[in-house]
Structure formats: structure tokens, C-alpha cells
C-alpha positions, 0 to 999 in steps of 0.5 A, a space after each residue: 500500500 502507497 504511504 499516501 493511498 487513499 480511499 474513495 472519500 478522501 481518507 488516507 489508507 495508512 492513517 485508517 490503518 493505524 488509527 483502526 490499529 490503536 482504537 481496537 487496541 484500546 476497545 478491546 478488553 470492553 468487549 473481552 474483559 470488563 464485559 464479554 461478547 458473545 457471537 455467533 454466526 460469524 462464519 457467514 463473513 468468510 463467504 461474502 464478496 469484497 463489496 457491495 454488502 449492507 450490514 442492518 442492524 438494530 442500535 443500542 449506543 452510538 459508538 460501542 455497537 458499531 466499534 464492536 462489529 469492527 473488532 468481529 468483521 476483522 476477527 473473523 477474517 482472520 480466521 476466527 469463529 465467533 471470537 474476538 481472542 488475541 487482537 492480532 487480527 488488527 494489524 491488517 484490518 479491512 479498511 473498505 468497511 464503512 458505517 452511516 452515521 449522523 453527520 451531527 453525532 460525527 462532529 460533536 467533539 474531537 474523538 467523534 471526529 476521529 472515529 468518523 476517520 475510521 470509516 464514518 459516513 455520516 448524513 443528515 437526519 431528514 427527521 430529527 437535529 439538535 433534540 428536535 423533529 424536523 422534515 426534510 428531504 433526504 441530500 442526494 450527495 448522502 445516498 451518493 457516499 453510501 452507493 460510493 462506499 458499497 462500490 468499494 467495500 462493506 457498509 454497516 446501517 442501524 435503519 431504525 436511526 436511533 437507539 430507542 428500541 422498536 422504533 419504525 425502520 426508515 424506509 430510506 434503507 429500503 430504498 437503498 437496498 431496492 436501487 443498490 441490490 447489496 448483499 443484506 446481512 442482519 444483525 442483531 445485538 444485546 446488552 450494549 446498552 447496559 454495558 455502556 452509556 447512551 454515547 458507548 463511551 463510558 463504561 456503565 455496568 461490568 461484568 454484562 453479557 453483550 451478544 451479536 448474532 449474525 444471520 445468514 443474508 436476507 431472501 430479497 426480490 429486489 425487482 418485486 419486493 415493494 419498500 414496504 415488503 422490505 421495511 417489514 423484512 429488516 424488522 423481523 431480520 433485526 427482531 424489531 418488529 412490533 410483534 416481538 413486543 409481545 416476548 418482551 413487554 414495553 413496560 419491562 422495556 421502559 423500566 430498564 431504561 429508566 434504571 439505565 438514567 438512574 445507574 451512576 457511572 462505574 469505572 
């Protein structure tokens, strides 16, 4: 690689590679240490084309759900089955690995900044800013960065847009997925939000079971699935269809949250 090879939005490879480098050596033990993560299904990555993949998930903190998922793509493409043992797998990690995220939470403050380096593609919510709704139209330039980085590699999404579970997918994913037709791999993960503060930050509570289940990829007709038929797959795909509701009752939902506002930091 030339010392100064950059990627299509203009990053230079070698610092991607050493910032993905200390980052994922310093995460680490919040996934293999202070808390364990469990995998399972990683076995589908070995089979995967070198672009054009979506990764859809459901949301729990802003950065320590899709921090995570680095740590087990580079993992598990190093050879590693469901296991995230020995960090070695960071010293060539897959720099054409992207992530979409809100261009507003990607500017606030310096190590945002940084982890947007790391691979971020960051767009304008069409519905919410600065803690208010809004109604916009969707940027074309936004759709474009996320077709740009499908062409050159593999993109993570949490369609739903927040991390407030059982909120409705948007249905700009559909949208993307109809026109694109990437290869839809979804995700579903727990306990990132007991682990960690709303941001995925500071360390909220030691000692908790994290999990991320990776499923084989999503049966779509991309010629006859309408955006409904899509929105309604990504939520029975990433288990936040509002039927699952009845496994897990919203007052059991609200009370973890409100004991998560009440829980003092732990360091």
C-alpha cells in the first residue's frame, strides 16, 4: 500500500490503518474483559464478496455497537469463529468497511471526529437535529457516499436511526437496498446498552453479557419486493418488529431504561 493511498472519500489508507490499529487496541478488553461478547454466526463473513454488502442492524449506543462489529468483521477474517481472542487480527484490518452515521453525532467533539476517520459516513437526519423533529428531504450527495462506499467495500446501517428500541425502520434503507441490490446481512445485538452509556463511551455496568448474532443474508426480490415488503423484512431480520413486543413487554422495556438514567457511572 502507497504511504499516501487513499480511499474513495478522501481518507488516507495508512492513517485508517493505524488509527483502526490503536482504537481496537484500546476497545478491546470492553468487549473481552470488563464485559464479554458473545457471537455467533460469524462464519457467514468468510463467504461474502469484497463489496457491495449492507450490514442492518438494530442500535443500542452510538459508538460501542458499531466499534464492536469492527473488532468481529476483522476477527473473523482472520480466521476466527465467533471470537474476538488475541487482537492480532488488527494489524491488517479491512479498511473498505464503512458505517452511516449522523453527520451531527460525527462532529460533536474531537474523538467523534476521529472515529468518523475510521470509516464514518455520516448524513443528515431528514427527521430529527439538535433534540428536535424536523422534515426534510433526504441530500442526494448522502445516498451518493453510501452507493460510493458499497462500490468499494462493506457498509454497516442501524435503519431504525436511533437507539430507542422498536422504533419504525426508515424506509430510506429500503430504498437503498431496492436501487443498490447489496448483499443484506442482519444483525442483531444485546446488552450494549447496559454495558455502556447512551454515547458507548463510558463504561456503565461490568461484568454484562453483550451478544451479536449474525444471520445468514436476507431472501430479497429486489425487482418485486415493494419498500414496504422490505421495511417489514429488516424488522423481523433485526427482531424489531412490533410483534416481538409481545416476548418482551414495553413496560419491562421502559423500566430498564429508566434504571439505565438512574445507574451512576462505574469505572
Amino acid at each position: 500500500m502507497g504511504l499516501f493511498k487513499k480511499n474513495p472519500f478522501g481518507h488516507i489508507l495508512f492513517l485508517k490503518k493505524w488509527l483502526i490499529r490503536i482504537m481496537g487496541a484500546i476497545t478491546h478488553r470492553r468487549y473481552r474483559g470488563f464485559n464479554e461478547l458473545q457471537i455467533e454466526g460469524s462464519e457467514v463473513f468468510k463467504d461474502l464478496p469484497d463489496n457491495n454488502v449492507l450490514f442492518v442492524s438494530n442500535h443500542q449506543t452510538y459508538f460501542a455497537d458499531v466499534v464492536a462489529m469492527f473488532h468481529v468483521f476483522n476477527a473473523s477474517l482472520s480466521g476466527r469463529v465467533d471470537s474476538i481472542k488475541n487482537i492480532g487480527y488488527l494489524w491488517n484490518p479491512k479498511l473498505n468497511l464503512y458505517y452511516v452515521a449522523a453527520k451531527e453525532t460525527m462532529r460533536a467533539g474531537l474523538l467523534a471526529r476521529i472515529l468518523a476517520y475510521a470509516g464514518a459516513i455520516t448524513v443528515e437526519r431528514t427527521w430529527r437535529e439538535k433534540g428536535k423533529d424536523i422534515n426534510r428531504q433526504v441530500k442526494m450527495s448522502d445516498i451518493t457516499n453510501i452507493r460510493r462506499a458499497l462500490d468499494d467495500g462493506w457498509v454497516i446501517t442501524f435503519p431504525q436511526g436511533t437507539t430507542k428500541p422498536f422504533k419504525p425502520i426508515r424506509k430510506g434503507t429500503a430504498h437503498i437496498i431496492r436501487q443498490y441490490k447489496p448483499i443484506v446481512i442482519p444483525i442483531v445485538i444485546d446488552g450494549f446498552r447496559r454495558s455502556f452509556d447512551k454515547k458507548g463511551i463510558r463504561i456503565k455496568k461490568r461484568g454484562i453479557l453483550q451478544s451479536m448474532v449474525i444471520k445468514e443474508p436476507l431472501d430479497i426480490n429486489y425487482d418485486t419486493d415493494s419498500i414496504d415488503d422490505i421495511v417489514s423484512k429488516l424488522e423481523y431480520a433485526i427482531e424489531q418488529h412490533p410483534s416481538f413486543l409481545k416476548v418482551i413487554p414495553q413496560e419491562e422495556l421502559d423500566a430498564e431504561e429508566e434504571l439505565n438514567k438512574q445507574r451512576k457511572w462505574e469505572y
